[in-house]
Backbone as CSV, one residue per row, in Angstrom:
resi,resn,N_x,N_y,N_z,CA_x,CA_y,CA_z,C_x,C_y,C_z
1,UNK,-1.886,-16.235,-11.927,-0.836,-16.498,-10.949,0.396,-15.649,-11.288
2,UNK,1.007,-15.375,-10.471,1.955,-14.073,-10.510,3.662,-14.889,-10.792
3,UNK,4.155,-14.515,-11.378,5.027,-15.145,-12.096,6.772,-14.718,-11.145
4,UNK,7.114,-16.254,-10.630,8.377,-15.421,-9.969,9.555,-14.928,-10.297
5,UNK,10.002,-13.774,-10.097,11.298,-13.334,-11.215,12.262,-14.018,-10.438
6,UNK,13.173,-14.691,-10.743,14.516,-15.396,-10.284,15.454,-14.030,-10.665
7,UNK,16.714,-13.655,-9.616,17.112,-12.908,-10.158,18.926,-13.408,-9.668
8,UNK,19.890,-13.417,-10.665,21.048,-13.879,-10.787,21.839,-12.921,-9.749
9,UNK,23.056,-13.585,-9.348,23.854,-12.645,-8.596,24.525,-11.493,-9.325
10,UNK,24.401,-10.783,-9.099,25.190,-9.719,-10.243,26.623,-9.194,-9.912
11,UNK,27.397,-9.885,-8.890,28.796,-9.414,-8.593,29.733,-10.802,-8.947
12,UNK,30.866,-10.187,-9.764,31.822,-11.622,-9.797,32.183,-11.709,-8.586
13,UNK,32.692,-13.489,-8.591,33.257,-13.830,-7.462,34.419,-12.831,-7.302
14,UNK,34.791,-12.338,-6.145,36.350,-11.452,-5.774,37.303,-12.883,-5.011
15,UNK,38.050,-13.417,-5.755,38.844,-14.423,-5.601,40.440,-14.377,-5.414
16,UNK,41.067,-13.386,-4.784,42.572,-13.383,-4.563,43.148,-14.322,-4.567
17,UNK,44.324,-14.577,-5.196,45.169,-16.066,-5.179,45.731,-16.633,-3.528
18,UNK,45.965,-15.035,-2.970,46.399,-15.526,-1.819,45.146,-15.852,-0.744
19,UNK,44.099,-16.060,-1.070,43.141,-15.989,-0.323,43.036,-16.718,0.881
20,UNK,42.766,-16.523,2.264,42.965,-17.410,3.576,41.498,-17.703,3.869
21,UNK,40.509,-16.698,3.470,39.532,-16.900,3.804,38.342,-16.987,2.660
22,UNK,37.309,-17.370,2.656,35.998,-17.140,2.203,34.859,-16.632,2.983
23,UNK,34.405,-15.047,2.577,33.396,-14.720,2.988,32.512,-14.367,2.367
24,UNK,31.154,-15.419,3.208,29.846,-15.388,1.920,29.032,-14.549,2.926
25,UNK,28.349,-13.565,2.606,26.880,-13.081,2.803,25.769,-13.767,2.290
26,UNK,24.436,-13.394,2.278,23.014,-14.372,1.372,23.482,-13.857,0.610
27,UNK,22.826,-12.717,-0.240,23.064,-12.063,-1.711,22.755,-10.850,-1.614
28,UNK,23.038,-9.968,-2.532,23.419,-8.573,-2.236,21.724,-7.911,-2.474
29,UNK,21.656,-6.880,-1.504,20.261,-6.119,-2.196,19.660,-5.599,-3.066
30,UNK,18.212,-5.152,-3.270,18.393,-4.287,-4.414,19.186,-3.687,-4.786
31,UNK,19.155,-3.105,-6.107,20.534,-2.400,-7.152,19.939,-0.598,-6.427
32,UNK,18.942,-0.291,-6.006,18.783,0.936,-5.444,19.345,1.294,-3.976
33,UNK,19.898,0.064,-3.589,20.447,0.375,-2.529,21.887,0.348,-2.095
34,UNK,22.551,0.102,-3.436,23.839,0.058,-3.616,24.312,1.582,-3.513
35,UNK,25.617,1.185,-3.065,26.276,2.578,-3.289,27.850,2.414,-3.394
36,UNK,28.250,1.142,-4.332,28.846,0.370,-4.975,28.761,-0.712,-5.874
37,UNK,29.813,-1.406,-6.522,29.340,-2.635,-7.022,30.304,-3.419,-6.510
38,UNK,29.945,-3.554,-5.503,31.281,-4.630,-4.866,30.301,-5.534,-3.562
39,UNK,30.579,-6.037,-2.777,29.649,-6.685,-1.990,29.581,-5.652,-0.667
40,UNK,28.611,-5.918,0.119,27.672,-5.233,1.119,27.928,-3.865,0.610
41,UNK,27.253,-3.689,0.108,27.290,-2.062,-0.813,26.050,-1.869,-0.580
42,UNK,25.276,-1.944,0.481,24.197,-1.000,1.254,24.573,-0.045,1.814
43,UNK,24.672,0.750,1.233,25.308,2.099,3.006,24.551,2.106,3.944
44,UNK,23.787,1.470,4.618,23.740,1.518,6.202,23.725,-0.081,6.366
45,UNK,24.253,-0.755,5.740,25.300,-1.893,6.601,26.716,-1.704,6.735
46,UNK,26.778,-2.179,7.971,28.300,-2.017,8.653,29.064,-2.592,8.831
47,UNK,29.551,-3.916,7.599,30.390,-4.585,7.383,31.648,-3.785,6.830
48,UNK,31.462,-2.885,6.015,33.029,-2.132,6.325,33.047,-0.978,7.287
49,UNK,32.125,-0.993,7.892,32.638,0.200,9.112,33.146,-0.982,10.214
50,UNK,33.135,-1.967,10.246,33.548,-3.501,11.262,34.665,-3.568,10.636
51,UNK,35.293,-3.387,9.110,36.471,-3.747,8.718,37.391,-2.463,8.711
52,UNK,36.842,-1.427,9.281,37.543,-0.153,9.276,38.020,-0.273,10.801
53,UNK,37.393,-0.445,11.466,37.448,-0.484,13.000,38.473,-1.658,13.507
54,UNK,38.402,-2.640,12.946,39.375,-4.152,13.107,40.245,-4.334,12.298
55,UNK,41.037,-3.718,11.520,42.100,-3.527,10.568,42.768,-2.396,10.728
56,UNK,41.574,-1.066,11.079,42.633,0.548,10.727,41.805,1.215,11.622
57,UNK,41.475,0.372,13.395,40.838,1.329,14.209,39.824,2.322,13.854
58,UNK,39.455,2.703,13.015,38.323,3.643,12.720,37.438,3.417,11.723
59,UNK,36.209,3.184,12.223,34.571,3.272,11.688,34.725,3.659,9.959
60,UNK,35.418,4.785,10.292,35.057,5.702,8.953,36.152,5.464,7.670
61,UNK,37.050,4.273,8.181,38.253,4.271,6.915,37.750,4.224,5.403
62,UNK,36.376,3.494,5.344,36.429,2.888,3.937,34.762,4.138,3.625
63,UNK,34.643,5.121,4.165,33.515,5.695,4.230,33.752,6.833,3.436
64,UNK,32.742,6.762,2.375,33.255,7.980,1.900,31.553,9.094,1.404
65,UNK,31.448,10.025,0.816,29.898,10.721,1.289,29.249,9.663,0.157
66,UNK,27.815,9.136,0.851,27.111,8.695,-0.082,27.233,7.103,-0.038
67,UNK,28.566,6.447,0.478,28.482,5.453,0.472,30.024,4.816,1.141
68,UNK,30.785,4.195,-0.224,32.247,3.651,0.421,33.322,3.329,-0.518
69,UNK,34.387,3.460,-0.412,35.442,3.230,-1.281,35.718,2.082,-1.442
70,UNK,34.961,1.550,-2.841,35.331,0.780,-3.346,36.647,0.305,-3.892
71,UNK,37.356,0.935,-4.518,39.376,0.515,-4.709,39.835,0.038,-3.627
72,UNK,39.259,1.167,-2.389,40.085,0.986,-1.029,39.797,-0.323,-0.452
73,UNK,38.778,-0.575,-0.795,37.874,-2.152,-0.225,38.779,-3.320,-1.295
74,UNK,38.641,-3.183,-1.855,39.019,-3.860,-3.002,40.939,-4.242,-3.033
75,UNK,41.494,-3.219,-2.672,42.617,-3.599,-2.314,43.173,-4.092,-0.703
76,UNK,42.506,-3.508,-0.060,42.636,-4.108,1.161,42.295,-5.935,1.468
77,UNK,41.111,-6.096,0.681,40.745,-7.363,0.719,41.428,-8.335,-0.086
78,UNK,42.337,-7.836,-1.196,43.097,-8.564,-1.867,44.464,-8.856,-1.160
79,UNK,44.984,-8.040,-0.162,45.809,-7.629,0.596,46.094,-8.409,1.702
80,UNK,44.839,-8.395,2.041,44.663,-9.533,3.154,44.265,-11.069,3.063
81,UNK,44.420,-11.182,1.988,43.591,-12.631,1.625,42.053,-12.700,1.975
82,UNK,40.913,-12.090,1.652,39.716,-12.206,1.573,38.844,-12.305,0.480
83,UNK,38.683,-13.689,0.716,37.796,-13.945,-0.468,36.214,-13.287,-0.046
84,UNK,35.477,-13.284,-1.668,33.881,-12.800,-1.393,33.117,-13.158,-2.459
85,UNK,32.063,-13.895,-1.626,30.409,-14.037,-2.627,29.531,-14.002,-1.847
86,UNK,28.461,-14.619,-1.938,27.733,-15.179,-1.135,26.884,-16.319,-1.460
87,UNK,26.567,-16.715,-0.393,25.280,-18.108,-0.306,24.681,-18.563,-0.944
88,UNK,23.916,-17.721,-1.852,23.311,-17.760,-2.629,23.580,-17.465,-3.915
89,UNK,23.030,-17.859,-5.193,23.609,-17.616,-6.479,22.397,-16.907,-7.443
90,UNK,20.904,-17.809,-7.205,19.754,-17.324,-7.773,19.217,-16.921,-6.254
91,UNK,18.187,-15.945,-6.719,17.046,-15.614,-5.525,15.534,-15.688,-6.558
92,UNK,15.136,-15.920,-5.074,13.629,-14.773,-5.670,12.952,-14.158,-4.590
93,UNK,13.014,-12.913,-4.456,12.672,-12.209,-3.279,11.199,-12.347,-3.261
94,UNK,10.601,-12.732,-2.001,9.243,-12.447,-1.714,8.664,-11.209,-1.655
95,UNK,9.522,-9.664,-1.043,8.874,-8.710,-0.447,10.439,-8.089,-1.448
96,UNK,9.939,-6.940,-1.926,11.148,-6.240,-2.946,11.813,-4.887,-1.576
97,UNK,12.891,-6.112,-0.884,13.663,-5.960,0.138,14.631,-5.826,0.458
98,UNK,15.414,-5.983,1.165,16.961,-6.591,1.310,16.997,-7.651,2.261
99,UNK,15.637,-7.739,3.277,15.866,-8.769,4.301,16.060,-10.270,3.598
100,UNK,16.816,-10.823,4.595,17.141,-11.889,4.201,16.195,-13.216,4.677
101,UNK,14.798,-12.754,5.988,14.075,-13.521,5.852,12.951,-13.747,4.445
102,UNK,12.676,-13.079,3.494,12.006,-12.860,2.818,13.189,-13.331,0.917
103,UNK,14.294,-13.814,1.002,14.780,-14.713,-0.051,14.375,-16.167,0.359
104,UNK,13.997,-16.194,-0.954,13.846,-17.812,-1.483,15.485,-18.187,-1.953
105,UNK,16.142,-19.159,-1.862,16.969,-19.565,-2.319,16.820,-20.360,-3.440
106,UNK,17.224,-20.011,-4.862,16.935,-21.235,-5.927,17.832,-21.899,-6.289
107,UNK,19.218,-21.466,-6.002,20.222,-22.006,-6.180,21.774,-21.799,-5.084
108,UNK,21.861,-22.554,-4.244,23.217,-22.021,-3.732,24.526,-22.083,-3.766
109,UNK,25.448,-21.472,-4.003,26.350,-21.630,-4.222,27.860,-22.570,-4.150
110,UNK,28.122,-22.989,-5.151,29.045,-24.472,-5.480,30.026,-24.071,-4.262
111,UNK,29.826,-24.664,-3.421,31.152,-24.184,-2.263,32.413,-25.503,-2.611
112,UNK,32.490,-26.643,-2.493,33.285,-27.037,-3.601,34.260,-26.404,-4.534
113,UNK,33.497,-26.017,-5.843,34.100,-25.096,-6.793,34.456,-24.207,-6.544
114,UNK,34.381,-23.036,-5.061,34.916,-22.404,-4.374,36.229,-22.515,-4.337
115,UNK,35.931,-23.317,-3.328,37.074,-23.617,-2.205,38.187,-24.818,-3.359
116,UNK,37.946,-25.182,-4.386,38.630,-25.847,-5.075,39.879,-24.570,-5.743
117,UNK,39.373,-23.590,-5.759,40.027,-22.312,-6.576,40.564,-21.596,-5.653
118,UNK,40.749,-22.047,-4.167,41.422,-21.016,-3.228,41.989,-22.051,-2.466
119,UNK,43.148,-22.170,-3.031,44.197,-23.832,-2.636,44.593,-23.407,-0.957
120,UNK,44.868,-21.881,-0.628,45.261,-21.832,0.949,44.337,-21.345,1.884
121,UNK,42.377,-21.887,1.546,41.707,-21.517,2.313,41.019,-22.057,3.374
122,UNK,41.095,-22.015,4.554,40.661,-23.488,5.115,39.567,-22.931,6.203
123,UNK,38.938,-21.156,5.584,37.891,-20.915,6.346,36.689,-20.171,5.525
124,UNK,35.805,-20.665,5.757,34.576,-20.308,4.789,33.785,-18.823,6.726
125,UNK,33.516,-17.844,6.207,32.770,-16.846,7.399,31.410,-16.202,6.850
126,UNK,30.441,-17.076,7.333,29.101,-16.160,6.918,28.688,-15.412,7.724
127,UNK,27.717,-14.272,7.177,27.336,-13.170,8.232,25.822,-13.150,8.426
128,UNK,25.404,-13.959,9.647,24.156,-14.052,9.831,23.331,-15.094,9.419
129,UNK,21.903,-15.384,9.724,21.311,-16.785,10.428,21.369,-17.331,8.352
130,UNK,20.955,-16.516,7.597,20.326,-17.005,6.335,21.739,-17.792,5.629
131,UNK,22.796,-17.146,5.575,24.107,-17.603,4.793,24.826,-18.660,5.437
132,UNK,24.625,-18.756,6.805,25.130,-19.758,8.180,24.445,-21.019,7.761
133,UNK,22.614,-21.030,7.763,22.375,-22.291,7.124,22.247,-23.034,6.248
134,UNK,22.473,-22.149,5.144,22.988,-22.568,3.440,24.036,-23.260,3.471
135,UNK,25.097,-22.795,4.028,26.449,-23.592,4.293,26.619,-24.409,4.899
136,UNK,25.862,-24.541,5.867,25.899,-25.874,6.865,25.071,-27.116,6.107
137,UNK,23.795,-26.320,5.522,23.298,-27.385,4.833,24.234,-28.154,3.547
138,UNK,24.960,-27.525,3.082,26.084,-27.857,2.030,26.603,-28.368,2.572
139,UNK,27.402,-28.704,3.630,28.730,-29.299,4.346,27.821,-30.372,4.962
140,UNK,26.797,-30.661,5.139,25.868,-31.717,6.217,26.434,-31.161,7.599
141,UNK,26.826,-29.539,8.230,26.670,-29.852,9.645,26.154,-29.445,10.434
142,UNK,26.290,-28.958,11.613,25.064,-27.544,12.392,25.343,-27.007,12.010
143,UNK,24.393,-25.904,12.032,24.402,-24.204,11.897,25.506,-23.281,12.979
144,UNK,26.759,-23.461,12.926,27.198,-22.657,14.008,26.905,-21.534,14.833
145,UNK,26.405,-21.305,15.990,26.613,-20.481,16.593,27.481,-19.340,16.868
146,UNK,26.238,-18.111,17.223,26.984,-16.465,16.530,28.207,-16.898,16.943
147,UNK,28.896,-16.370,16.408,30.445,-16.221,17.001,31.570,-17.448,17.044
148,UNK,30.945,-18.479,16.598,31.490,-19.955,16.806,32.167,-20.491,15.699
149,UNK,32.589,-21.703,15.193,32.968,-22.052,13.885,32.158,-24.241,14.105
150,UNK,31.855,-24.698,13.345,31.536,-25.876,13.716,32.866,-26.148,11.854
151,UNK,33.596,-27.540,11.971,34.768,-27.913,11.467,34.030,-29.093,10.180
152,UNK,34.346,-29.077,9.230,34.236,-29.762,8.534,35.160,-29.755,7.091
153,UNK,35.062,-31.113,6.072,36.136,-31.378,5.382,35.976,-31.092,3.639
154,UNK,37.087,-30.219,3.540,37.052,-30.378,1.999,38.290,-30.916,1.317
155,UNK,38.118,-31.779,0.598,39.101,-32.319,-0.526,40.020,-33.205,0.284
156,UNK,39.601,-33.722,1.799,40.600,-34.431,2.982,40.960,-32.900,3.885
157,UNK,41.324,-31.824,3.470,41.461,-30.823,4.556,40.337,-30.245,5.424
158,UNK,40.609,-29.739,6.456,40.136,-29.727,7.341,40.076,-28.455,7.656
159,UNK,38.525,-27.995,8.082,38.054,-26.313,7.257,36.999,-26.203,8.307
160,UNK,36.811,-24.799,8.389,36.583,-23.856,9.615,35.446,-23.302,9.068
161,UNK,33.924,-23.481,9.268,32.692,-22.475,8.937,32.267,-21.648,10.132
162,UNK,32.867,-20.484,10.073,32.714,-19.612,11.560,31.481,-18.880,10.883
163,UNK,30.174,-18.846,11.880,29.011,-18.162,11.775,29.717,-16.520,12.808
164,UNK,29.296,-15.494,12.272,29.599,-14.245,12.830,28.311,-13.360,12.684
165,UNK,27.991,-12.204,13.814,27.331,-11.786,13.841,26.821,-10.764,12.598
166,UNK,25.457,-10.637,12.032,25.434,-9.623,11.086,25.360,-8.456,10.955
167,UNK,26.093,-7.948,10.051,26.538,-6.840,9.767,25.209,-5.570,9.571
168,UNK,24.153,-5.969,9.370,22.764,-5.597,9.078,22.796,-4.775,10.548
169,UNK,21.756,-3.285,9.936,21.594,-2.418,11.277,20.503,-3.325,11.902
170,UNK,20.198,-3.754,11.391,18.874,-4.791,12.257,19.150,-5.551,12.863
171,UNK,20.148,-5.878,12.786,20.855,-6.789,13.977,21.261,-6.141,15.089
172,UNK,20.667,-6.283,16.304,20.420,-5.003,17.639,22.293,-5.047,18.432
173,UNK,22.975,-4.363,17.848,24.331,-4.724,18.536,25.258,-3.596,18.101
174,UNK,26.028,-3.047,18.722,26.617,-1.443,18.390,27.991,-2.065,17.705
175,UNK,28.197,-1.071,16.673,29.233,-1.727,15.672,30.656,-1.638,16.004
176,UNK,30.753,-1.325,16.832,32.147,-1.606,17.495,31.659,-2.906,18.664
177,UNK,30.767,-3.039,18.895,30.579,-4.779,19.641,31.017,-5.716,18.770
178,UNK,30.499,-5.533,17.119,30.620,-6.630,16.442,31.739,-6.537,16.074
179,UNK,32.405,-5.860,15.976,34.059,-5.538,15.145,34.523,-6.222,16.220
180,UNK,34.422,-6.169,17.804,35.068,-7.301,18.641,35.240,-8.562,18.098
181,UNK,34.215,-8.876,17.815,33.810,-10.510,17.392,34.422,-10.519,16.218
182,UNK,34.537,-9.934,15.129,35.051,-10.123,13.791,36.480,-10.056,14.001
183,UNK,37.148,-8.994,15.142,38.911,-9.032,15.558,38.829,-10.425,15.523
184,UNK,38.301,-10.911,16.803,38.523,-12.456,17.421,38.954,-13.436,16.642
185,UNK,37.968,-13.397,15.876,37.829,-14.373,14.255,38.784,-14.275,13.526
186,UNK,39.166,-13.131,13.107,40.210,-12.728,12.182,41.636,-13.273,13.199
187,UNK,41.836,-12.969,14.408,43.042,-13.370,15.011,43.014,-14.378,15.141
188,UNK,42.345,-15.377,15.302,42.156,-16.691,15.183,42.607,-17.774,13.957
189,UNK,42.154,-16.773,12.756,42.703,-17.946,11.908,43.769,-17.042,11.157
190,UNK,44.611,-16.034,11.964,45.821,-15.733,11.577,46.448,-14.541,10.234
191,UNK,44.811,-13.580,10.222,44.690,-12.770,9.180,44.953,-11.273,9.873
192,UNK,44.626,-11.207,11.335,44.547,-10.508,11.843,45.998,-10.227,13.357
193,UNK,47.075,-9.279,13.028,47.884,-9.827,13.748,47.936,-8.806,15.073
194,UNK,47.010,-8.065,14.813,47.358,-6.676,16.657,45.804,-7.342,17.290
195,UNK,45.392,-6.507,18.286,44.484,-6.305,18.870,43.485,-4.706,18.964
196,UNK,42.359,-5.356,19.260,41.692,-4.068,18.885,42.148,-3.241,20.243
């Protein structure tokens, strides 16, 4: 019988003091498909070409050959209050992938102990169906719908799990569609102050 490798998250939590938000992905891909060590560090996902486009109008801000600027990511997100992990803490991949139908979840992440360490955050944003129902299953509530937030409570406050579309090219949707939806979100809970 074939023995399953569990494999640990390998990025620290990125936890800004001023943090407004929490954003979890499932867990990051193979280490061959990085082209950083920071989170969504796939180069052909387009979670910072969505944060280039909805912050600094253009696709290509955080793009650099080969992959993406990490400092630039890194300070911007501290900048803005964005927190980052994801969903998951252990895996064990079925198919040596990045899809996220093919993780096992062995452990998911203390959202609690999170959100206990980010005193002004009162919105948790996952990207896509796998990280949407980890969290809901943690909180006991639905799975929100793309684009939606369903409300639930931590510590007596009263906290926002907005499901958003994923950032994955496999997700059939042109990346300035989704940067719409991610403006929205972002203007909504007050991180985001122009329009696209």
């Amino acid at each position: 019988m074939e023995k399953r490798r569990i494999e640990n998250h390998p990025f620290e939590p990125f936890m800004p003091g001023n943090a407004k938000v929490l954003m979890l992905g499932s867990f990051p891909p193979p280490e061959r498909r990085w082209s950083m060590r920071f989170y969504y560090p796939n180069r052909t996902n387009d979670m910072w070409r969505i944060m280039g486009i909805v912050f600094f109008g253009d696709k290509n801000h955080f793009v650099r050959p080969g992959g993406y600027d990490e400092q630039a990511i890194r300070r911007f997100a501290a900048e803005r209050g964005i927190a980052m992990f994801d969903a998951a803490v252990r895996v064990v991949r079925q198919k040596d992938n990045a899809s996220d139908k093919f993780l096992e979840v062995v452990e998911p992440i203390d959202l609690d102990g999170f959100l206990d360490r980010l005193p002004d955050c009162r919105t948790v944003v996952t990207a896509g169906e796998k990280s949407s129902a980890i969290i809901a299953a943690i909180n006991g509530t639905a799975v929100p719908k793309t684009g939606e937030y369903v409300e639930f409570t931590h510590r007596g406050n009263l906290c926002r799990h907005y499901r958003m579309v994923s950032s994955s090219r496999a997700y059939p949707l042109a990346v300035e569609k989704k940067a719409e939806k991610y403006a929205e979100m972002f203007r909504e809970i007050g991180v985001l102050e122009f329009n696209l």
